[in-house]
C-alpha positions, 0 to 999 in steps of 0.5 A, a space after each residue: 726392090 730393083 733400081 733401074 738406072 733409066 737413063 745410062 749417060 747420065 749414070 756413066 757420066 755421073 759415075 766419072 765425074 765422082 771418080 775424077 772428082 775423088 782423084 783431085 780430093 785424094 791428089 790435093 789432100 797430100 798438099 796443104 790447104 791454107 784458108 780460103 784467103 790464103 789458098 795453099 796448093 791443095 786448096 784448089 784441086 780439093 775444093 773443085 774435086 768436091 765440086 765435081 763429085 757433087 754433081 756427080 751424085 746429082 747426076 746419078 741420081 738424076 738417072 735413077 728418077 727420070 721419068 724417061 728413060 734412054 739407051 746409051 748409043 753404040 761405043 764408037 772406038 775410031 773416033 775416040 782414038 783419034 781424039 785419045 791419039 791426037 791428045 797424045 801426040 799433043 803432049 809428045 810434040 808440044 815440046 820438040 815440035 813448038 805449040 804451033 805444030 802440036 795445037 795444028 795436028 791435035 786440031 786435025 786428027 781430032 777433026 778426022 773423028 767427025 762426020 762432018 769432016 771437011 778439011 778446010 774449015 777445020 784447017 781455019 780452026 785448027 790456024 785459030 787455035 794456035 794463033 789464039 792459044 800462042 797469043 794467051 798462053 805465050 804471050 799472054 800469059 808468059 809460059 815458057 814454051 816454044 812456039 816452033 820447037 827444036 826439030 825444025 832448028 828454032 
């Protein structure tokens, strides 16, 4: 007997999903859980690793029993490095540049990977953005983390 996947997005994104979701199961299981009162510091990356490799297996095996079946499409390596590049940049910025000016040139080179790009409704979003997660993350939710960082004298 063969077994035919029939529909690869949902194998690979199955496939990801188990493997992320056994990571946080590994990474959590090095902390304590507590109870779910009383949650420790692995409670939540254990509990949702299981979550996430959960619907791992459903999504494999959703695969396998699909009456259709489906092509996964072509791999698209400009976009996904500009949403990896953008991401990083993020992390290296975020500190010496401010949370401003990271969230505007993540926002910015991800928008580059779509076809759809045009430059000022992504501008408005990329504004929203940093305005918003200021507001929730800095202010709202009290993180230490600079606006405007040390590379423009703040």
């Amino acid at each position: 007997m063969t077994t035919v996947i029939r529909n690869p997005k949902d194998f690979w994104s199955g496939v990801i999903f188990i493997g992320f979701g056994l990571a946080a199961i590994i990474v959590g299981g090095d902390y304590s859980m507590g109870t779910a009162g009383r949650m420790g510091p692995g409670y939540f990356p254990t509990i949702l690793g299981g979550i996430l490799a959960v619907l791992g297996v459903i999504a494999v095996i959703r695969s396998l029993l699909t009456k259709h079946r489906e092509a996964v499409g072509k791999w698209v390596v400009k976009q996904a490095t500009l949403i990896i590049v953008g991401t990083l940049l993020f992390g290296v910025l975020v500190r010496n540049a401010g949370l401003i000016v990271a969230i505007l040139v993540l926002v910015m080179l991800s928008s580059f990977a779509s076809v759809k790009f045009k430059v000022g409704p992504y501008l408005l979003l990329a504004a929203g953005m940093a305005a918003f997660c200021s507001l929730l993350f800095v202010q709202g939710l009290g993180l230490p983390m600079p606006l405007i960082g040390s590379w423009f004298g703040f």
